[in-house]
N, C-alpha and C positions, 0 to 999 in steps of 0.2 A: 553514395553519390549525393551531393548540394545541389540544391536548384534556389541558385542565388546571383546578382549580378554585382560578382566582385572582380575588380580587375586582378587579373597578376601581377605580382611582384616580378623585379629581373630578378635572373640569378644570384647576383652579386648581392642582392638586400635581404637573401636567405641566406649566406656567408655566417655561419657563427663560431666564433674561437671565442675559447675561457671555456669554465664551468660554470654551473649556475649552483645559486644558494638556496637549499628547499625552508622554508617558513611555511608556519600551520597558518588554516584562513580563520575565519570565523572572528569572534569580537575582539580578540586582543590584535588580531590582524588591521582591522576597521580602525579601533582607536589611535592604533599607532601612525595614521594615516596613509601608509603602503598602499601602493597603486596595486587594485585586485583587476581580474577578468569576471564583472555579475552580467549571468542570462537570465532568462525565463521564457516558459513557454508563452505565444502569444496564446490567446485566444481558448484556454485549456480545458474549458467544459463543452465538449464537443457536440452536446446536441444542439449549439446554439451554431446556426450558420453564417453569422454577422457580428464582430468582435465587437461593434459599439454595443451590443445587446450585453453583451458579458464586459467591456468596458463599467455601463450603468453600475452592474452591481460591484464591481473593485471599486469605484470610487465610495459609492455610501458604505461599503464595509471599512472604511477606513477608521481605526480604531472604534468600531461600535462590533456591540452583539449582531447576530442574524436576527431579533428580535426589533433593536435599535434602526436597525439598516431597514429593514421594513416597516417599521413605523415612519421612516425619514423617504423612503418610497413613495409609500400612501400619501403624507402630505406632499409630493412634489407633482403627482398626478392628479391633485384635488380626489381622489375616492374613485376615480376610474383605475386603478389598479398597470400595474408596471405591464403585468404579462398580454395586457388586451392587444398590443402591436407583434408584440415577440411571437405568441403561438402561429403565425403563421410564417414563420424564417427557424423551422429547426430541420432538425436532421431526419426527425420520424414524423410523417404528418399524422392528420388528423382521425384515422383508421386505425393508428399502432403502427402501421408499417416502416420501419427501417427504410430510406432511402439509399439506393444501393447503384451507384455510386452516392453520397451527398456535395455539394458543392460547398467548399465553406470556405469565405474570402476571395474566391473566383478559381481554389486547386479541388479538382476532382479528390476525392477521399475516400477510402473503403470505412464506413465506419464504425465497424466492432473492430474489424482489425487492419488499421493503418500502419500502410507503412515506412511513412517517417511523419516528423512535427516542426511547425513552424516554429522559429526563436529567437529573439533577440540579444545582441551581447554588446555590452558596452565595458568600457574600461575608466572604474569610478577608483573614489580617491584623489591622492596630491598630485592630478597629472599636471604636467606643463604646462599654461597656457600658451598654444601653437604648435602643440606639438604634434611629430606625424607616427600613423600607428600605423606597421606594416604586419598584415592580420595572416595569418595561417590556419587552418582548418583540414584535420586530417581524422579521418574514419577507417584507415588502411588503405583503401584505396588510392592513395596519395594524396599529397596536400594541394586545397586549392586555396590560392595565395590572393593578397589585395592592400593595397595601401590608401589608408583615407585620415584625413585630419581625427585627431583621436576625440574630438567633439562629437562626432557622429555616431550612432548605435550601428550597428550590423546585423540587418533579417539574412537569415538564412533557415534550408531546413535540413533535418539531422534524420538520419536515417534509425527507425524503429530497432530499440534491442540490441543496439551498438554503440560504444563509444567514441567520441568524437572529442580528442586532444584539439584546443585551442589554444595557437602559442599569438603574439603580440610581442613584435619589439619598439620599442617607443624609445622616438628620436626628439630631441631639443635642442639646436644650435648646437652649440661644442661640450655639451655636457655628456656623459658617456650614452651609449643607449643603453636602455633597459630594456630587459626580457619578464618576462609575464604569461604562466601557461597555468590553465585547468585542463576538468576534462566535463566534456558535455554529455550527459546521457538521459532523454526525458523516461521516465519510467509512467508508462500507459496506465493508469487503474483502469478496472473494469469493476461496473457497480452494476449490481442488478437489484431493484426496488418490487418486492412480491406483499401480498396482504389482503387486505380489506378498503374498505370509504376510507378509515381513519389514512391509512395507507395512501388513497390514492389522492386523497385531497380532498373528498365531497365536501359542497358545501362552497368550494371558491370557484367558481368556470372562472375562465381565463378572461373570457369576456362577458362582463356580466349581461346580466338582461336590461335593455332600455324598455323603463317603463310609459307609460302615457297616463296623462291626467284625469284621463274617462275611467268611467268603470264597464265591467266584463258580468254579465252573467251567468252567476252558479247555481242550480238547482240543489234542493237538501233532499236527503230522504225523509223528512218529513212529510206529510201530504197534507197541512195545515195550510192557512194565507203565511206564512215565514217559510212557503217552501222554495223561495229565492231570494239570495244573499247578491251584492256585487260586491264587486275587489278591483281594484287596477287592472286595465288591460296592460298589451304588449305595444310597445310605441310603432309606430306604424302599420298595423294591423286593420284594412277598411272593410275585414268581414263584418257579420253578423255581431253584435255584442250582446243583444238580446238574448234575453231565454231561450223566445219565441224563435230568433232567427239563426237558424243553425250554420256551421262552417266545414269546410272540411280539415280534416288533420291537417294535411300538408300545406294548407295554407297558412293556419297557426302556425305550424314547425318554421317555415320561416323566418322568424321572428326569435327566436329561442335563441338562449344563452349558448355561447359558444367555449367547448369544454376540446383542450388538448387530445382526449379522445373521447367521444360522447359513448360510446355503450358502456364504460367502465367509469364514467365521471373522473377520468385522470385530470390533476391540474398543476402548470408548474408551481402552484403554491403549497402543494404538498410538503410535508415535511421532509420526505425523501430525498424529492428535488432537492427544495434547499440543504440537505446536506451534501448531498452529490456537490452542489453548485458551490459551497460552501469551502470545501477541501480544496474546488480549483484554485477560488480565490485566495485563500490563505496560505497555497503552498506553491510558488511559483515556479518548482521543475517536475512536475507532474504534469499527465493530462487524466482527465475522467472521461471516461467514457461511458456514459450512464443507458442504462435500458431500461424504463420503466412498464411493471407488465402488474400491478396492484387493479385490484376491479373491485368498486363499491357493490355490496351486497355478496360478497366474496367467502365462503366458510372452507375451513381445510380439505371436505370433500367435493363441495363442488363453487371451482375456485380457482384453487390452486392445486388438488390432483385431480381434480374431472373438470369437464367445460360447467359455463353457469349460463347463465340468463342475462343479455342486454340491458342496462338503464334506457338509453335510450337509441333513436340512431339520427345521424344530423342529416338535416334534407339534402337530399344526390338526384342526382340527375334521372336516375333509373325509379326511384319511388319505392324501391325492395328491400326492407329494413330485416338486415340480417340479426336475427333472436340471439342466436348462441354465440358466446365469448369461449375461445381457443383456452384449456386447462394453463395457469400460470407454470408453472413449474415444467411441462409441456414444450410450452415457448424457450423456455429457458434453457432446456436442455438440449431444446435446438440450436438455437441460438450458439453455445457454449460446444457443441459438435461441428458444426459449420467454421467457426473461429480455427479450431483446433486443425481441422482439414485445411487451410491456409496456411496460419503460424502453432504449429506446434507445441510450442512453450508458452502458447495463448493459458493464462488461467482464469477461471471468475475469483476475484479478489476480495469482492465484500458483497455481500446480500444483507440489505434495509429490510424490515419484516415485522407485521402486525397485522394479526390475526388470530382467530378465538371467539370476539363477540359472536358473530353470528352464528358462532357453532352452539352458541347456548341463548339464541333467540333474544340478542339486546333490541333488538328496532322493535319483539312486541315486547318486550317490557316497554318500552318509550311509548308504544301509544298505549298501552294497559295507564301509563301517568297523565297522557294529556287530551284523551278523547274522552267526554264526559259524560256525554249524555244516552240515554238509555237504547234508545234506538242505533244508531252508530256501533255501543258498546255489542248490542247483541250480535247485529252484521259479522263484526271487524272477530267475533271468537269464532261465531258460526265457518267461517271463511279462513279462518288462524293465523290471521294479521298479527291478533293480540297476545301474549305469553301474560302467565304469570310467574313469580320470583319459584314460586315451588316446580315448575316447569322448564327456567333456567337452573335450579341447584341441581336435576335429577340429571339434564344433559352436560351439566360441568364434573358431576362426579363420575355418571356414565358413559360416555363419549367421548369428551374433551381429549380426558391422557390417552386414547386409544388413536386416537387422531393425531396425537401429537407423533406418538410413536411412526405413524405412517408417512409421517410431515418429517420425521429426521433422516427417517432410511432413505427418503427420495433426494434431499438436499445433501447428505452426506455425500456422495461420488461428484458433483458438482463444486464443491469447494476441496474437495482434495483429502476429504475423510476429515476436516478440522472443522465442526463446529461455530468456535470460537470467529469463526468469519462472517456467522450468522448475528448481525447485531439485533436483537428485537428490541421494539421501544415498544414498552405498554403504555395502556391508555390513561387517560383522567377519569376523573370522576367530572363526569358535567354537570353536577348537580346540587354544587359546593360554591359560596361565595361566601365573602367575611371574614377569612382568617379562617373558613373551613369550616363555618357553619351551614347548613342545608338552607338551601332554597327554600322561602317560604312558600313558593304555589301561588296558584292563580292565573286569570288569562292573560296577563299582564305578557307582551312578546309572542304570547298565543292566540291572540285574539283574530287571527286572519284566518278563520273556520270558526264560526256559529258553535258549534261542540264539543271545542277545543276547551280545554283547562285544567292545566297540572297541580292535578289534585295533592294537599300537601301530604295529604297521611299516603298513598300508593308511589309517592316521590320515595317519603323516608323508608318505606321498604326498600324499593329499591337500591336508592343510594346506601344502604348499609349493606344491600348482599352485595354491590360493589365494591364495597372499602375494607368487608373484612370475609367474605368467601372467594367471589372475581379476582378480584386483581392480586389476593397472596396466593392464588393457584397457580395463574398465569405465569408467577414469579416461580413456582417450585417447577413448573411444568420447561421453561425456558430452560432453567441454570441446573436442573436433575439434583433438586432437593427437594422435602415433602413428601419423601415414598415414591416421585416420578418415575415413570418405567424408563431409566433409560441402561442400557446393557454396556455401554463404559461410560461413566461420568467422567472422564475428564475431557475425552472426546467430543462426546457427546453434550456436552455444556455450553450453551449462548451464549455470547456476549449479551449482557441486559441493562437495560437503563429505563429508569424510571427517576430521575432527578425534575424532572418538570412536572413532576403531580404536587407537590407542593404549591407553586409559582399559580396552577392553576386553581387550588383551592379559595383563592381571593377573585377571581374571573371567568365563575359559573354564568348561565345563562341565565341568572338573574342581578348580575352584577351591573352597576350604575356609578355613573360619575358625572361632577357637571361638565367634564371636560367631555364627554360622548358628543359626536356631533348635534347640531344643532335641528336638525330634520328629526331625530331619533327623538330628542327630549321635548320639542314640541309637538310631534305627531302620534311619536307611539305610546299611548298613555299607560301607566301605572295602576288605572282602575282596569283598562283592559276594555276600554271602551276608545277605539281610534279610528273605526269604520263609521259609517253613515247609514242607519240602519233604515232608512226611507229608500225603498226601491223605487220612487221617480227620482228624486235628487240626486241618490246616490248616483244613478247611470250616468251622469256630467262629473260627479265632484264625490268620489269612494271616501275620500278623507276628513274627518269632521274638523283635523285641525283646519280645513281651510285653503292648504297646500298641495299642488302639485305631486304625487307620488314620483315623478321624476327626479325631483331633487336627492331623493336618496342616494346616497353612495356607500356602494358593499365596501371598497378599502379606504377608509376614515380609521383612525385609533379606536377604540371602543373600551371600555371598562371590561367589557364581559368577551373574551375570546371562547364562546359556544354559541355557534350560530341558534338561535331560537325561531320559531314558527313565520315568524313576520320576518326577517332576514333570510329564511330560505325562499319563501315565496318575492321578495323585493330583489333579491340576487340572478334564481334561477328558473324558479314557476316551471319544473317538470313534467313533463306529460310522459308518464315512463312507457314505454310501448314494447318493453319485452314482458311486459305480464304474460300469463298463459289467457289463450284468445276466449277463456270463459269470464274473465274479468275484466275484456276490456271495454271502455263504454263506448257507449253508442253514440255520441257525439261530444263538443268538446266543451259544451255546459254539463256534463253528466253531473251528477252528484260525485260520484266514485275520482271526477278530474280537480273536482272539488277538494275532496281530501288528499288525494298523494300530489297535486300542486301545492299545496303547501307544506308536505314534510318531504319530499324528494329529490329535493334540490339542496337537501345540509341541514336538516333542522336538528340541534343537539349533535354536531361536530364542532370541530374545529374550523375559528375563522381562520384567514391569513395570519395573524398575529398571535393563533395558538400554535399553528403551524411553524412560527417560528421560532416559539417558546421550544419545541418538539426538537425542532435543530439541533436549536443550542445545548439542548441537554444531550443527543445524539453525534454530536460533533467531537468530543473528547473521545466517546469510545471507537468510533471507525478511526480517525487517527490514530488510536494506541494500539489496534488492530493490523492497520495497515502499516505500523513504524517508520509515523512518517515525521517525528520528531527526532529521529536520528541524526549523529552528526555529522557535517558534509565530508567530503573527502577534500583532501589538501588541497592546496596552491602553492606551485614554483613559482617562483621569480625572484630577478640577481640582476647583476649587470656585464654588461658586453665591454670589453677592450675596443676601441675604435676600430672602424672595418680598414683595411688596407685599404691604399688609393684606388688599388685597379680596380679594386670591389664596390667601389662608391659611385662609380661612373654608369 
């Protein structure tokens, strides 16, 4: 059944005598100038509920990388970022929840499983000029008919998992008419995106944080005169700024960066998204239909097969900030059993997948690198913030494959016993700039914590047990080589990609350019001195450059695609509140709000522009997964003997 406004045809202009001539379509078709029948889906990444939204990004993909397209993004929004309007016009809001009906374009839509898709068809090539096209559209249920000047496209929409013959005969004064049929069929993908931060995006909120020019006071753990630091508040913020004058949380949270889902830090700049988002654009008779369920702080057991812990939660109206985040794989299998109870032949078709690190304690190695000083360091082990590399090797040789194994049994029945649907993208090294030489260290980017400073020699530990135990495990442990436990290798095998660890070895979070914006190179200094270390002066003016901390903008180009210490807190300044309640402080100058507002919000991820390094390398193998470089199916068309008189009338 079409739900389109096409007139019918009479009778007599569906009249057809002759046969028709079959011709292949595709490029020799094109060149030879033969008038074709081309559609596409409108609108085809369906978590967006506004086609200009998904319009934006067809146009800047036009012959650029995902990479390209988001650098051409950034600059047309000046550094406020594409996603800040869009997160709040999708199909899942700001909870996770699935909107069930969604509204998209003004048709109600079921949206794991629709059923039908919007499309447009036009008839390109050597048409006539003036010529009239009388259209036909048939799904079995009989054709409904329409005549319109062949200049005009035709919406209509096409019924889910059925074919839809589109015939056209095209009339020009006395020249004979011509015939012209395809067949229409959108083929639905279903994408489901599972992981970790890297996964989910930390690091980018959708809408970043407005900053203010004042400074905010943070207490240290120290009990010295240097036992308070400022930093930039939150722009509009007319609490207490003071040490002394305390605020309540919720009045802070107000103010807070705003994250497509805040307990899991999803963001549509994830690399996920963009490859979801990525395939619609590039492929115009599909739709995607993407479910994103990746949660920052995410480890294979509690994650993605157990529940975990909230980042944060956004202010509501009730005040009751729900801790626990629903097990990913959980959701998923829900999700993928509910589908099925509707359309039957529903399948999950691709799962996006990164995860690992925090099953062998990457966030305390990061601060084992950039918390320096003696007091803090004792806190941050006493408490087990901090890992050291001997304490990731023991859980990557001990843990890791066992976990993996419980990571495949659970995903296997959900793609259909094939693996190979399982794309994972492993991570970078963030710790690599130059052509791939190590970060020198220093507070340099770190400097928005008194404590803070990535020490060079606990880096290069680090970044080596990344580059030659981490990440060639992660590789054996995906594809079932290296001794992997997996009980059929060929089944049992990921898809893997790792083409974007290169690209990133030149765009560690110590990487510089003079092309970095202009706030960055004059504010965030190199010695690592960029704060104003006078608590009267600072409270008016945090910045010793002089400037504004408002001027910052988190989507500008940057040299260094790894968010560092001062780009997480200028982006996002977290107040994570699903700690467990023996760690949470006591007001919101604590010391303790001190240190996880500055690494909570992305520090050592992926900015936007890694993420879409992460794409592009991700993008060949979901398509070769999905075989959606396949070749199309044919096109008729011939021509008609004149229609008799009485048929013409």
């Amino acid at each position: 059944m079409f739900r389109s406004s096409l007139k019918t045809l009479s009778a007599g202009a569906l009249l057809l005598v002759g046969l028709l001539t079959i011709l292949p379509s595709g490029p020799a078709a094109a060149q030879d100038g033969a008038m074709q029948i081309s559609w596409e889906v409108r609108n085809r990444f369906r978590l967006f509920r506004e086609e200009r939204d998904f319009l934006l990004h067809v146009e800047n993909a036009r012959n650029r990388s995902i990479l390209a397209a988001e650098q051409s993004l950034e600059l047309q929004s000046e550094g406020r970022g594409w996603a800040r309007n869009m997160v709040n016009r999708l199909c899942i809001d700001l909870q996770g929840r699935v909107n069930q009906p969604c509204t998209r374009d003004n048709v109600k839509e079921n949206y794991i499983t629709p059923i039908d898709h919007p499309v447009t068809v036009r008839l390109t090539g050597a048409v006539p000029v003036g010529a009239t096209c009388a259209w036909s559209f048939d799904d079995g249920d009989g054709p409904q008919a329409s005549t319109f000047d062949c200049a005009e496209p035709i919406n209509l929409r096409v019924r889910y998992g059925k074919q839809t013959v589109a015939t056209v005969d095209v009339s020009a004064g006395s020249d004979p008419t011509q015939r012209v049929q395809t067949e229409i069929q959108v083929r639905d993908i279903f994408v489901a995106g599972l992981g970790d931060s890297i996964a989910s995006g930390e690091g980018n909120p959708d809408r970043p944080l407005a900053l203010s020019d004042e400074g905010f006071c943070f207490r240290s753990y120290l009990g010295t005169a240097g036992a308070q630091y400022y930093r930039p508040s939150r722009h509009g913020f007319k609490g207490g700024r003071a040490c002394e004058a305390p605020d309540t949380l919720a009045n802070w949270q107000r103010y807070s960066a705003l994250w497509f889902n805040a307990p899991c830090h999803r963001s549509l700049y994830s690399y996920q998204t963009r490859t979801a988002l990525a395939l619609a654009v590039r492929y115009t008779h599909i739709a995607v239909t993407y479910l994103p369920l990746a949660c920052t702080g995410a480890s294979i057991g509690d994650g993605l097969l157990g529940s975990q812990r909230a980042r944060e939660c956004p202010p509501g109206k009730t005040g009751v900030c729900n801790t626990s985040v629903t097990a990913q794989v959980a959701e998923l299998r829900e999700a993928v059993t509910a589908a099925k109870k509707r359309q039957p032949d529903r399948t999950l078709d691709l799962v996006l997948l990164s995860v690992g690190a925090n099953d062998v304690y990457f966030s305390g190695l990061v601060a084992d690198v950039i918390v320096d000083t003696a007091t803090e360091r004792t806190l941050f082990r006493r408490s087990g913030v901090m890992a050291s590399v001997d304490d990731s090797r023991d859980a990557l040789q001990r843990e890791l494959p066992q976990n993996f194994v419980k990571l495949r049994e659970a995903l296997k029945p959900l793609v259909g016993g094939d693996l190979s649907h399982v794309v994972y993208v492993s991570y970078a090294n963030p710790a690599l700039a130059d052509g791939g030489a190590p970060c020198r260290g220093g507070r340099a980017g770190f400097d928005i914590h008194p404590a803070f400073n990535a020490d060079p020699q606990r880096r290069a530990r680090v970044s080596s047990f990344v580059d030659t135990e981490f990440l060639p495990q992660l590789k054996g442990l995906a594809t079932c080589t290296r001794g992997a436990l997996c009980r059929d290798p060929e089944a049992d095998r990921m898809t893997f990609v790792d083409a974007h660890q290169a690209a990133f070895a030149d765009h560690g979070f110590c990487a510089h350019s003079g092309n970095d914006p202009e706030f960055d190179r004059s504010c965030f200094a190199e010695n690592g001195q960029s704060f104003n270390p006078d608590i009267v002066s600072a409270a008016s003016q945090p910045m010793l450059c002089g400037r504004g901390a408002s001027e910052y903008r988190a989507y500008l180009p940057r040299a260094r695609w790894i968010r560092d210490a001062n780009d997480s807190y200028f982006a996002a300044m977290t107040y994570p509140q699903g700690l467990p309640a023996a760690s949470q402080p006591t007001d919101i100058h604590d010391a303790t709000w001190g240190v996880l507002s500055a690494v909570y919000g992305g520090a050592v991820h992926p900015s936007a522009e890694g993420h879409a390094a992460m794409a592009d390398a991700a993008l060949p193998a979901a398509s070769a997964v999905l075989g959606l470089d396949a070749v199309p199916p044919n096109v008729t068309r011939g021509f008609l003997p004149q229609l008799l008189p009485s048929a013409q009338q």
